[in-house]
FIMI-950843 format. One record per residue (C-alpha): residue number from 1; x, y, z; residue in three letters. Coordinates in Angstrom, 2 decimals, decimal comma, always signed. Layout:
! residues N
[NUM; [X; Y; Z]; 'Ala']
...
END
This chain:
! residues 418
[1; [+0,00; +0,00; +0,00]; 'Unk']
[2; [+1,03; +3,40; -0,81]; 'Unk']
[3; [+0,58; +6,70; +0,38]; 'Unk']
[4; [-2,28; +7,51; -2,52]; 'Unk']
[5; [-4,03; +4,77; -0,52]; 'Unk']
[6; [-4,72; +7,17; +2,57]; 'Unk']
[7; [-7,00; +10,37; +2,95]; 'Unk']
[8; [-6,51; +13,11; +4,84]; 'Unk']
[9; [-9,09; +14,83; +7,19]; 'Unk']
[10; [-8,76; +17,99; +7,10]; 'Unk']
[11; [-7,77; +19,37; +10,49]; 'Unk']
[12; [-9,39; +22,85; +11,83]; 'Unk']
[13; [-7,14; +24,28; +14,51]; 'Unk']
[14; [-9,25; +27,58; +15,10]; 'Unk']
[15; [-10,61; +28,66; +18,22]; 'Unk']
[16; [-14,24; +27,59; +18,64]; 'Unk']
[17; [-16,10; +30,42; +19,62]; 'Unk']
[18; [-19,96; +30,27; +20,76]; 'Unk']
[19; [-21,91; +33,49; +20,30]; 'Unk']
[20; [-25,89; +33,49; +22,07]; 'Unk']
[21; [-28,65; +35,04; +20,84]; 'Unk']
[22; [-30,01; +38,31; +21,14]; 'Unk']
[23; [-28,91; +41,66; +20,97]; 'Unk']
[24; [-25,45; +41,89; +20,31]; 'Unk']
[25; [-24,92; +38,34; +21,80]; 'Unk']
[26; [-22,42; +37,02; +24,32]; 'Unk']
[27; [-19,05; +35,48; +23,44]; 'Unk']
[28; [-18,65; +32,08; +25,00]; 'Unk']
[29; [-14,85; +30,89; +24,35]; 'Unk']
[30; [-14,88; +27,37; +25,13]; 'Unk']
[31; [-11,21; +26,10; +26,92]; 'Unk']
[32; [-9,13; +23,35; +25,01]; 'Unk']
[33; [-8,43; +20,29; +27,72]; 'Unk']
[34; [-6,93; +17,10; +27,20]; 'Unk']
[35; [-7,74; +13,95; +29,63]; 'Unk']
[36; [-5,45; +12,82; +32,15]; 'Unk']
[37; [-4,43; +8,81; +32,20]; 'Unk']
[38; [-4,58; +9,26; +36,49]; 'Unk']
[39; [-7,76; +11,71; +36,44]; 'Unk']
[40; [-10,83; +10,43; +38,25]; 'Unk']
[41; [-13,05; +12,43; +35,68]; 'Unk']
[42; [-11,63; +12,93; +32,54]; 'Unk']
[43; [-9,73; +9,63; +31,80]; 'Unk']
[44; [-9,62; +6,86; +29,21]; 'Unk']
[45; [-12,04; +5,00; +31,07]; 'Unk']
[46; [-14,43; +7,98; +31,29]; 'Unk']
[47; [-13,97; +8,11; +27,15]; 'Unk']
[48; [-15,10; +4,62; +26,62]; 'Unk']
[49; [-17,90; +4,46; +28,45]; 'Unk']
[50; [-19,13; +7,80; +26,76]; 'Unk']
[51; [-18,41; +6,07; +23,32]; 'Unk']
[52; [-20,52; +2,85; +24,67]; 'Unk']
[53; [-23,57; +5,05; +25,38]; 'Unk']
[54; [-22,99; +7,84; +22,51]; 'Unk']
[55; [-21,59; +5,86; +19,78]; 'Unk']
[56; [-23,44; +8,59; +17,36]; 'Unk']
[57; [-20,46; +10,96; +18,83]; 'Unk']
[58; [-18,45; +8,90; +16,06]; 'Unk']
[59; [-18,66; +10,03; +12,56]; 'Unk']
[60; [-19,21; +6,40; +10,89]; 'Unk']
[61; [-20,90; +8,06; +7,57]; 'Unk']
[62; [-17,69; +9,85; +6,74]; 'Unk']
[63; [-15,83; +6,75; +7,03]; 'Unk']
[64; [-18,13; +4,16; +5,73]; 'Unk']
[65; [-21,53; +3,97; +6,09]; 'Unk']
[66; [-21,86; +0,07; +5,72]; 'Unk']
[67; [-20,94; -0,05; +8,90]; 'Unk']
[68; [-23,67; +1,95; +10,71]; 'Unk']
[69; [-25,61; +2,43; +13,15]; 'Unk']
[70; [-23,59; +1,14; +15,97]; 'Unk']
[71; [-24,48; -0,94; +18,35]; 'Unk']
[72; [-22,30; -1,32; +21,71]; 'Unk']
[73; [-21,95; -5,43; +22,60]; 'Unk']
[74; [-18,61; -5,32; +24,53]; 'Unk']
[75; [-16,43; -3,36; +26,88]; 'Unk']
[76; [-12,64; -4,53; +27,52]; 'Unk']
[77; [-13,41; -7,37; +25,12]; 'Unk']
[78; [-10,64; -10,01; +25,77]; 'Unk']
[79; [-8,89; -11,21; +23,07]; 'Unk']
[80; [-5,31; -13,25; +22,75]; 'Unk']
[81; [-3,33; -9,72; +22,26]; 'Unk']
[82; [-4,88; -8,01; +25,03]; 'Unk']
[83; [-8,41; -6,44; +25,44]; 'Unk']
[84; [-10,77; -4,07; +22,96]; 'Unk']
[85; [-12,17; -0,88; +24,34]; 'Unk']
[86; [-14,92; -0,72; +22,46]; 'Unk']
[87; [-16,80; -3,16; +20,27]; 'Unk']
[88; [-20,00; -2,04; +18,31]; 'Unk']
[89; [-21,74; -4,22; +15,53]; 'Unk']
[90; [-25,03; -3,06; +13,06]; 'Unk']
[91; [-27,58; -5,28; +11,63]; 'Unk']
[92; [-25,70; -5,89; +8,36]; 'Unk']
[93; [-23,19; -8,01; +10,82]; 'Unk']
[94; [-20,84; -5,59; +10,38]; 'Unk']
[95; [-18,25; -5,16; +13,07]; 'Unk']
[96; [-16,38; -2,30; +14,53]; 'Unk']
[97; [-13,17; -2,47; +17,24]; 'Unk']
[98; [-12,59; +1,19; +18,97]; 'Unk']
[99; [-8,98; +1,56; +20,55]; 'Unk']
[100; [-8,99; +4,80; +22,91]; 'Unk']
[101; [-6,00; +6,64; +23,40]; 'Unk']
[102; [-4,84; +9,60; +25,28]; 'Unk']
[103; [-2,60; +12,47; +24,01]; 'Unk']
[104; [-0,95; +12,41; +27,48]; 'Unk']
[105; [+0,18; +8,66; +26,89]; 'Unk']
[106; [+3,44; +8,72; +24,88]; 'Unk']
[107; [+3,59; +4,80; +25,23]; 'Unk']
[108; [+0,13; +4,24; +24,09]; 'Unk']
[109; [+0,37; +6,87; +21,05]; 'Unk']
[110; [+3,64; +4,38; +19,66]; 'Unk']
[111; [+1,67; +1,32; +19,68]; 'Unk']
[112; [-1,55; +1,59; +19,37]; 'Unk']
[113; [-2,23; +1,54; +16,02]; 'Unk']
[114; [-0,17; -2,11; +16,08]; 'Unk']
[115; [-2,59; -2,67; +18,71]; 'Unk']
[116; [-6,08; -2,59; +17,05]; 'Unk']
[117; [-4,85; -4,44; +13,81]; 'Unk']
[118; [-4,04; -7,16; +16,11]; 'Unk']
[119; [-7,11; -7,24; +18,01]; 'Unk']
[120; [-8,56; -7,47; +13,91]; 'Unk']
[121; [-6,70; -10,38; +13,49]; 'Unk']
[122; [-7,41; -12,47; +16,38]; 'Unk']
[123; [-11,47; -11,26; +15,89]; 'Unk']
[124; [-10,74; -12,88; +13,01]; 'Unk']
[125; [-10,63; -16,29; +14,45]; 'Unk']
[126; [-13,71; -15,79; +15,80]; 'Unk']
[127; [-16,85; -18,00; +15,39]; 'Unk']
[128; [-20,12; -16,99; +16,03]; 'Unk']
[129; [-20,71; -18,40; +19,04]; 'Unk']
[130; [-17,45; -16,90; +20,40]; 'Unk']
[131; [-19,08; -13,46; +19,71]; 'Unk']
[132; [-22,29; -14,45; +21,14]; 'Unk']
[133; [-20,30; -15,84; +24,45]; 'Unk']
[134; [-18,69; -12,73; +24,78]; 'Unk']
[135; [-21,74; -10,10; +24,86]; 'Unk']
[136; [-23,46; -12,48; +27,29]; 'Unk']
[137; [-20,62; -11,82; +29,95]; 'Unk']
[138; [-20,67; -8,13; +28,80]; 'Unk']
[139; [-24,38; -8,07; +29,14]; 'Unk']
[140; [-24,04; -10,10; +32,73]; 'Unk']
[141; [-21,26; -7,64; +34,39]; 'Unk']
[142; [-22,41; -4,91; +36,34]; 'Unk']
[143; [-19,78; -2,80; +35,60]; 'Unk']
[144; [-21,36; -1,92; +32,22]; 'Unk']
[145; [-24,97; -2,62; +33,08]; 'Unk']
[146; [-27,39; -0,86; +35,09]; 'Unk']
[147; [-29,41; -4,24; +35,01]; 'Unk']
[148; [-27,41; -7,00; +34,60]; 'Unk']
[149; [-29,27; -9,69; +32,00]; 'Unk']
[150; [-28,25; -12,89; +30,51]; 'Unk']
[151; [-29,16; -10,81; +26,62]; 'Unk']
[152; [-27,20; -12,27; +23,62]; 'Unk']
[153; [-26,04; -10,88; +20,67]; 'Unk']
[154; [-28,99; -10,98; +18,30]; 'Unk']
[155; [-31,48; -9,76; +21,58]; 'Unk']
[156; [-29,38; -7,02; +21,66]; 'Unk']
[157; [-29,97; -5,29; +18,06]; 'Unk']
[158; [-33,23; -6,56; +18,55]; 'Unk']
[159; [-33,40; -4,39; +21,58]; 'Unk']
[160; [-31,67; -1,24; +19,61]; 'Unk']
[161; [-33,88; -1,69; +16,77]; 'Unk']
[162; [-37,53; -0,85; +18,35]; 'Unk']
[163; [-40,32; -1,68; +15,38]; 'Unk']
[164; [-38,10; -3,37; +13,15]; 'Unk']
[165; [-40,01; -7,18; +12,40]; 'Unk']
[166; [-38,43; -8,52; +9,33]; 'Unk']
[167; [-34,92; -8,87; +11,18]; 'Unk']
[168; [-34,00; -12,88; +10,07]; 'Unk']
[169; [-31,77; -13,93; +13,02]; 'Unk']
[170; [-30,43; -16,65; +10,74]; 'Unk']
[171; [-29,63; -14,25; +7,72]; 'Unk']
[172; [-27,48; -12,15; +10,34]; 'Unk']
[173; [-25,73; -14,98; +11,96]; 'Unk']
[174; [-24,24; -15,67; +8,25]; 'Unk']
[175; [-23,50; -12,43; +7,52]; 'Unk']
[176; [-21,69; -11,95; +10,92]; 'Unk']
[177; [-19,82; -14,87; +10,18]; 'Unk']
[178; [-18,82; -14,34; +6,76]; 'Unk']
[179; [-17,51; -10,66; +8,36]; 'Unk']
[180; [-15,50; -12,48; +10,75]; 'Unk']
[181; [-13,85; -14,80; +8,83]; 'Unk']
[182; [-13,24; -12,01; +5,94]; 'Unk']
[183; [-11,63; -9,59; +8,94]; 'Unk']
[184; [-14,06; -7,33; +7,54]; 'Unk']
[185; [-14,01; -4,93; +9,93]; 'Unk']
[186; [-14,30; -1,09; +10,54]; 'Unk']
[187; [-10,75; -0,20; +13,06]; 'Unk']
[188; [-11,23; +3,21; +14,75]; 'Unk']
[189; [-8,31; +4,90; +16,91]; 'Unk']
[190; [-10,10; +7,36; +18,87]; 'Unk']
[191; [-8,32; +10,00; +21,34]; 'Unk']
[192; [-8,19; +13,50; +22,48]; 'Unk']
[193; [-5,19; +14,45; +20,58]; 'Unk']
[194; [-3,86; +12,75; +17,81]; 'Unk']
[195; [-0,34; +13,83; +16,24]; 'Unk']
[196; [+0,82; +10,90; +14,52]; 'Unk']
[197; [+1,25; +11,06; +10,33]; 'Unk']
[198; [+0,31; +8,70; +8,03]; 'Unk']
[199; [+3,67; +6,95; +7,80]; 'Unk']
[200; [+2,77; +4,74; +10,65]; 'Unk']
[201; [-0,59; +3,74; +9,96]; 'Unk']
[202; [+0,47; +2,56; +6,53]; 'Unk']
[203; [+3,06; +0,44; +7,64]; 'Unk']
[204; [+0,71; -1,41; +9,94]; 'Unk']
[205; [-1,85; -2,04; +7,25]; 'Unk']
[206; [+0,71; -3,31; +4,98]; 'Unk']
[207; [+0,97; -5,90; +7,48]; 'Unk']
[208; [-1,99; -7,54; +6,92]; 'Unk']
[209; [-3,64; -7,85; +3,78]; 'Unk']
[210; [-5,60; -10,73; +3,88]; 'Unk']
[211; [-8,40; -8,93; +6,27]; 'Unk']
[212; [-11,24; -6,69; +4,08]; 'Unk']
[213; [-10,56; -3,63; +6,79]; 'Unk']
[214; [-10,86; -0,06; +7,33]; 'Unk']
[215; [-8,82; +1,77; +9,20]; 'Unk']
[216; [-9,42; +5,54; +10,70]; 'Unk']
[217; [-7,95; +7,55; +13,24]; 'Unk']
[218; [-10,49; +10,16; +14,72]; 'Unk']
[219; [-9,79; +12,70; +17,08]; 'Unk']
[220; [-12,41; +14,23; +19,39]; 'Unk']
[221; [-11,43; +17,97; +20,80]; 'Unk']
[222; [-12,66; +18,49; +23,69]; 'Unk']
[223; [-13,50; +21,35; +25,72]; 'Unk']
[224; [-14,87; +23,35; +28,88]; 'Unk']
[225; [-17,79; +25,43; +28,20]; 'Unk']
[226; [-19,30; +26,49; +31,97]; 'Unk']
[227; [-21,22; +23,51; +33,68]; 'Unk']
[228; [-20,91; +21,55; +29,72]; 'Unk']
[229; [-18,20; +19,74; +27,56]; 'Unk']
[230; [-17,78; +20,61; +24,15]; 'Unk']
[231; [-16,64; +17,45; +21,67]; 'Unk']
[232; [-15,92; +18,12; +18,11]; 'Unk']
[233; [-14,73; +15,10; +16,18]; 'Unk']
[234; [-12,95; +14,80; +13,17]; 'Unk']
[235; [-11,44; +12,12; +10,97]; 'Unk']
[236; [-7,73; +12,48; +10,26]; 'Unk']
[237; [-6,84; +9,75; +8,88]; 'Unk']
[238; [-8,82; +7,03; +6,84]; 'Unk']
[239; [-7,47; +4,19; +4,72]; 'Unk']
[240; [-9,01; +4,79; +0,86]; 'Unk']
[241; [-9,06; +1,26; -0,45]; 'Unk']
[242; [-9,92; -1,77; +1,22]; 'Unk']
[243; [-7,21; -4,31; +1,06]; 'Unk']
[244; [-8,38; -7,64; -0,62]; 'Unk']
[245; [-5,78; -10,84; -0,80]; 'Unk']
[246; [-6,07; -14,82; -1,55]; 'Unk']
[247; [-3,40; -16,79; +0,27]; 'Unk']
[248; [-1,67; -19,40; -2,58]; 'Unk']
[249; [-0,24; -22,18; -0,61]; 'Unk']
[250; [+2,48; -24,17; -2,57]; 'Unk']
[251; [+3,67; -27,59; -0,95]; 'Unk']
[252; [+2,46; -29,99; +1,68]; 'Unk']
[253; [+5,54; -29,85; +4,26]; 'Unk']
[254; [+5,08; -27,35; +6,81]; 'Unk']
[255; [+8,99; -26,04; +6,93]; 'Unk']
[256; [+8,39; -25,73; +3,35]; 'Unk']
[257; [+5,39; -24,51; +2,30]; 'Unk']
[258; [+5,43; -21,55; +0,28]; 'Unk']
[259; [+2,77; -18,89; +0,74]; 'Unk']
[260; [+2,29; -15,65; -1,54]; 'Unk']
[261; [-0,15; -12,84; -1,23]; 'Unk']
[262; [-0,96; -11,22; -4,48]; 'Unk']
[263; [-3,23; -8,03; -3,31]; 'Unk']
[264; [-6,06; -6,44; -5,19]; 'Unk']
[265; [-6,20; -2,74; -4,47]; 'Unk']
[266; [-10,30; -3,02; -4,79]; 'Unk']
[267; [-10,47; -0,61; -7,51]; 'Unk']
[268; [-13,78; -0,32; -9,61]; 'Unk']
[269; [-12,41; -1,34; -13,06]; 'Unk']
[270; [-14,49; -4,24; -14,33]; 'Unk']
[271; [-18,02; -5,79; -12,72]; 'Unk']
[272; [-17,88; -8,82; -10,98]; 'Unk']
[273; [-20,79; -10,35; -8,90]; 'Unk']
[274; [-20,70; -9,86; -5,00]; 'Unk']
[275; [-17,73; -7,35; -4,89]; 'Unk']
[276; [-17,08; -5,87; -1,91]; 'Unk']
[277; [-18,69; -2,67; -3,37]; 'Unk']
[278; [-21,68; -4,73; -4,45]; 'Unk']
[279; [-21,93; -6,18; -0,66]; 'Unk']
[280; [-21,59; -2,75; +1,16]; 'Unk']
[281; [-24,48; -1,20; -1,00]; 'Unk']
[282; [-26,76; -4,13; +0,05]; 'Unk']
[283; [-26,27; -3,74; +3,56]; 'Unk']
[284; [-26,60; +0,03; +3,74]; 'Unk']
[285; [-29,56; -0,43; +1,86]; 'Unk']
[286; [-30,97; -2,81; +4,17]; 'Unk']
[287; [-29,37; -0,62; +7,22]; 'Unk']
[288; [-31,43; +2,32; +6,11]; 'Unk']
[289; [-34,74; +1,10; +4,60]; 'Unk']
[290; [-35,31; -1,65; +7,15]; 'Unk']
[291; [-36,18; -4,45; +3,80]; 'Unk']
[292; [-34,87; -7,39; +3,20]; 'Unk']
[293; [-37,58; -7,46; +0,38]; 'Unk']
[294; [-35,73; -3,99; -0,98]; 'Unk']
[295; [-32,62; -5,68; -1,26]; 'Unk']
[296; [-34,00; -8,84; -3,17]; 'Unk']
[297; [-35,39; -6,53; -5,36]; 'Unk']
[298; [-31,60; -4,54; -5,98]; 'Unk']
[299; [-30,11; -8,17; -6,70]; 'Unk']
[300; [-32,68; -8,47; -9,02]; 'Unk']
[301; [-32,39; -5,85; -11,28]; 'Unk']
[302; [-28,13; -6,12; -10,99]; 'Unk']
[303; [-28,96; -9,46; -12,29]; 'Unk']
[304; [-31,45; -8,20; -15,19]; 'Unk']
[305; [-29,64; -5,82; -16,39]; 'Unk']
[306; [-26,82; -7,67; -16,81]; 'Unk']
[307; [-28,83; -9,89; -19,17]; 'Unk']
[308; [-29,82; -6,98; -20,99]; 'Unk']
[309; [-26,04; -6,35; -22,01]; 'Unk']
[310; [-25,89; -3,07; -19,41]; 'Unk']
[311; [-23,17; -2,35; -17,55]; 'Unk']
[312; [-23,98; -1,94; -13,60]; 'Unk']
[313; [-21,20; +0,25; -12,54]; 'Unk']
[314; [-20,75; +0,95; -8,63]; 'Unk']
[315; [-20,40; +4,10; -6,79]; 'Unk']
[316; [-20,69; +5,88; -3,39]; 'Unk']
[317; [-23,79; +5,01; -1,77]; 'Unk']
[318; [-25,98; +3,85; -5,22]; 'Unk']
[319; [-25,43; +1,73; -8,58]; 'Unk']
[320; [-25,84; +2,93; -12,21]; 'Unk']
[321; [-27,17; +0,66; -15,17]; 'Unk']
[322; [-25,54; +1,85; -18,18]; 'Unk']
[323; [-25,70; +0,62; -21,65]; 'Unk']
[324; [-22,14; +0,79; -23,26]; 'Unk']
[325; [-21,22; +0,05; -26,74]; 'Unk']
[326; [-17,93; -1,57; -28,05]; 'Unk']
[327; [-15,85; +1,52; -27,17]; 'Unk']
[328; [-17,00; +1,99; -24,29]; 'Unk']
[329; [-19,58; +5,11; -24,66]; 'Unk']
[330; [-22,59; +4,82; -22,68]; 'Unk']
[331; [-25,69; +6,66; -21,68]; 'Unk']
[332; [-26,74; +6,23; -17,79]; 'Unk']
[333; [-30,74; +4,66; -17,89]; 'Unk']
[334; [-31,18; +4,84; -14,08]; 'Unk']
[335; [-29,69; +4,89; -11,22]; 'Unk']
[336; [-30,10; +3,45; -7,34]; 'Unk']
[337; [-29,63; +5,13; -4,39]; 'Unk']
[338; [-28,80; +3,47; -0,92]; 'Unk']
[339; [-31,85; +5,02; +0,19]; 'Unk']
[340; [-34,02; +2,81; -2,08]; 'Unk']
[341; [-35,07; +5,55; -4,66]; 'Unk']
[342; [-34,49; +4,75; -8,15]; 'Unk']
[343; [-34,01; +8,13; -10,45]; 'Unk']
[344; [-32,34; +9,19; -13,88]; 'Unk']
[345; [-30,11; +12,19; -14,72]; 'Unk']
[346; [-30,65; +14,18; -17,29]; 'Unk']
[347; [-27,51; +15,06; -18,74]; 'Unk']
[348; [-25,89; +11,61; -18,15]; 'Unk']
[349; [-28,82; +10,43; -20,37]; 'Unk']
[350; [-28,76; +13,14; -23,45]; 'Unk']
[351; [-25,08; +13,02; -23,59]; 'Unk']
[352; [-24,60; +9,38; -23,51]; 'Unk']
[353; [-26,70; +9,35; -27,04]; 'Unk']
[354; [-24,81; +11,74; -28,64]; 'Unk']
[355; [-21,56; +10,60; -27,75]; 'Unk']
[356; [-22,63; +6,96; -29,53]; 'Unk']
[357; [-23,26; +9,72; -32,74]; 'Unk']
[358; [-26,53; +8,49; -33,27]; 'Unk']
[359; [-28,55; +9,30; -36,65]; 'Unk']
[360; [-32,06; +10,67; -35,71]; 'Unk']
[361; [-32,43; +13,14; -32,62]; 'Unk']
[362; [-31,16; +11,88; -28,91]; 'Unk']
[363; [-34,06; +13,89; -27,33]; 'Unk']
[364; [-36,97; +11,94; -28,88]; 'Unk']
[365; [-35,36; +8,86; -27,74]; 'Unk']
[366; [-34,86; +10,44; -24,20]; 'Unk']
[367; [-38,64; +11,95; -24,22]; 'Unk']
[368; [-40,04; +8,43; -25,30]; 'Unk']
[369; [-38,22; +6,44; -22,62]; 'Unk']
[370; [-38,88; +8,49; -19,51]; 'Unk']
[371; [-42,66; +9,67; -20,46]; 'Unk']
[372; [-43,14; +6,09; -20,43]; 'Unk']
[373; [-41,33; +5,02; -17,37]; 'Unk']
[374; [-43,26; +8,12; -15,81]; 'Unk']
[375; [-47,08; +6,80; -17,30]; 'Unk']
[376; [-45,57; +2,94; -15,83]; 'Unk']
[377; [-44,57; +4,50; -11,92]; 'Unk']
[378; [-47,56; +7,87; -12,02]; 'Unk']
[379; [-44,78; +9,78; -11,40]; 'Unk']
[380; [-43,94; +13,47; -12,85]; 'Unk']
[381; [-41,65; +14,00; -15,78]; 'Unk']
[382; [-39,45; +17,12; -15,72]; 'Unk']
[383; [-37,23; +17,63; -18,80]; 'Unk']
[384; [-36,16; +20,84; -17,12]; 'Unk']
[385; [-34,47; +19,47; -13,78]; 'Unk']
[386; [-30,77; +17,89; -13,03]; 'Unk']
[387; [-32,72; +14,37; -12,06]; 'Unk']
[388; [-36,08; +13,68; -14,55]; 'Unk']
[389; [-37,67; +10,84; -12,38]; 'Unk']
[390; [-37,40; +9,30; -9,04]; 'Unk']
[391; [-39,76; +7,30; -7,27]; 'Unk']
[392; [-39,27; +4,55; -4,35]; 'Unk']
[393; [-37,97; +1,06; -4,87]; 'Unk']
[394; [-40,59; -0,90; -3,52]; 'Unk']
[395; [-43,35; +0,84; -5,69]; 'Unk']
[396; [-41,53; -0,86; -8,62]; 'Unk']
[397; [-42,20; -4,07; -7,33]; 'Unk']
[398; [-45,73; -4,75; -8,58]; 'Unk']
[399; [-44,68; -2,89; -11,87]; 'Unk']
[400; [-40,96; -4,68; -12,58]; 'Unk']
[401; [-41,51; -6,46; -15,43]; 'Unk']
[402; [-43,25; -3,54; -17,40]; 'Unk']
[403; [-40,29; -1,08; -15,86]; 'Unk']
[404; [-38,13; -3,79; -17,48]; 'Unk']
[405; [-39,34; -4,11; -20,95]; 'Unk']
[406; [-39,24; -0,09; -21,37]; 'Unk']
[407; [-35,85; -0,21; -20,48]; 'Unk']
[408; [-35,40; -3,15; -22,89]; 'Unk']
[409; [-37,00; -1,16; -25,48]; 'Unk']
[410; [-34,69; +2,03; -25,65]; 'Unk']
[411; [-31,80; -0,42; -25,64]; 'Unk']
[412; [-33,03; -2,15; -28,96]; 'Unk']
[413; [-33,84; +1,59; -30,45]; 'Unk']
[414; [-30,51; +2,77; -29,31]; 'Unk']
[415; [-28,78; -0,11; -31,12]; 'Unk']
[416; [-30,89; -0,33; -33,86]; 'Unk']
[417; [-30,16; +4,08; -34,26]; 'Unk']
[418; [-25,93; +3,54; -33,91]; 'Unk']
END
């Protein structure tokens, strides 16, 4: 991994100033404090248990949103290289290990990155029912619980989740499973003041590229204001890529067996089925619209339109279906948000059919396909705006197959006009 494989946050080292209402308003200027390892109020443990009960605090969409909401299951979770501060997990089975550290802890500030992509690794070991073991004791000890309870793991996002009904405990189980034996994990170091570069944290992930992690450093200013604290987060560091490997094991004889790790940086050249990308979009999808039915229905159409000769290309939080011809010119059809609304652009669309230089005029073809699509859905057409249609996923359920053969239909006049 290189350094182009790394993102900067962007740091703001201003003075925060708070200015009330009213009149000419009164300057609050809230005091910069760091916690103290020895404190008996602002310490590492005091950080922690904030994190356990106000794991919104942490800025998980800027990071990656697959990974929300968090739920806390552990506290000091033992593991063979020591224990993790704080271990959150979301309905998609997606897990995340916290590592606190304090800007007064030299010692701490050298190793703990190290520290929390070990703590990945031996997660990674993990079976189910070793996760589900250890939120019963965290669930039992009353140093974490106001009321104690014998809860386990899927009872607890139950618990977080009030009104959802179409959680599957088995469906989660596998997904959890398939997380931990992928290391697919979210790693966040988390202190009050964070000076280290990148230098470090790239070396460390280097180290490990058979586990599907990302890695983040966030640093939470703190500060005085009167009787209240002040906490302003803010990601520093974030790793850009996922690493992907597959060990190749050569020989039989342990003291000479030959292992290689040829890493894929995870970049979005050409489609394959369940990609990593392809997998993260399903389970924000499911995080935020609460359907398992919703993400049937995304498979669906990925699958569809890849019958159809389209191109389902995947990006930030949604998935295009673009036709392409031999050269690789294409016109965007529609689009899928994370969100569960499905909506076309209209430039992406009317520049997409000139580009392919087609005889005849690109705005009849446009006009045709989305009145259509808007007479199929009863939804409004507006040639004039950025986005021409949008309507909710699950309304094209009863309609799919008609949605389907429009979109057939200005594929075979698009061909048919090249």
């Amino acid at each position: 991994m290189n350094s182009s494989n790394m993102i900067s946050g962007q740091r703001s080292d201003g003075q925060p100033i708070i200015i009330e209402k009213g009149g000419e308003g009164r300057a609050l200027i809230p005091e910069r404090f760091f916690f103290q390892p020895l404190s008996d109020e602002f310490n590492e443990r005091w950080l922690q248990d904030l994190l356990r009960w106000h794991p919104h605090i942490l800025p998980i969409g800027k990071i990656d949103e697959s990974f929300a909401p968090l739920i806390p299951i552990g506290r000091e979770v033992s593991v063979d290289s020591g224990s993790i501060d704080n271990l959150f997990i979301n309905p998609a089975g997606k897990i995340t290990i916290v590592e606190t550290k304090l800007w007064k802890n030299p010692e701490q500030r050298r190793q703990v990155v190290g520290q929390v992509m070990d703590y990945a690794k031996d997660l990674s070991r993990w079976t189910y029912e070793d996760l589900d073991e250890s939120v019963v004791s965290f669930y039992q000890n009353p140093n974490y619980q106001r009321q104690p309870s014998d809860k386990h793991l899927f009872q607890s996002l139950i618990d977080h989740l009030p009104g959802k009904t179409d959680f599957n405990e088995t469906e989660f189980a596998n997904q959890t499973i398939r997380n931990l034996q992928q290391g697919r994990f979210l790693l966040l170091v988390v202190g009050d003041g964070i000076t280290e570069g990148a230098a470090d944290l790239i070396e460390h992930v280097a180290r490990m590229p058979q586990l599907l992690f990302t890695l983040s450093m966030i640093e939470l200013q703190t500060y005085h204001l009167e009787d209240k604290i002040l906490l302003i987060p803010q990601v520093l560091l974030r790793t850009k890529e996922i690493v992907r490997a597959v060990l190749e094991m050569k020989g039989v004889d342990p003291s000479k067996v030959s292992i290689t790790v040829p890493v894929d940086s995870g970049g979005h050249g050409s489609f394959a089925r369940n990609t990593l990308t392809e997998q993260d979009f399903y389970d924000v999808l499911r995080g935020k619209t609460k359907s398992e039915a919703m993400v049937e229905l995304s498979r669906r159409i990925v699958n569809d339109a890849d019958k159809l000769g389209c191109k389902v290309e995947w990006r930030t939080g949604r998935f295009d279906v673009v036709f392409r011809n031999s050269e690789g010119i294409g016109s965007l059809l529609f689009g899928v948000n994370a969100s569960g609304i499905v909506s076309a652009q209209k430039n992406y669309l009317f520049e997409g059919l000139k580009a392919y230089g087609i005889t005849g005029t690109p705005k009849e073809l446009v006009e045709n396909y989305v009145h259509e699509i808007g007479n199929l859905m009863a939804v409004k057409i507006d040639l004039e705006r950025g986005r021409i249609f949008e309507f909710r996923l699950d309304d094209l359920t009863p309609k799919y197959e008609a949605f389907f053969a429009i979109v057939k239909q200005i594929i075979d006049r698009i061909k048919r006009s090249i």
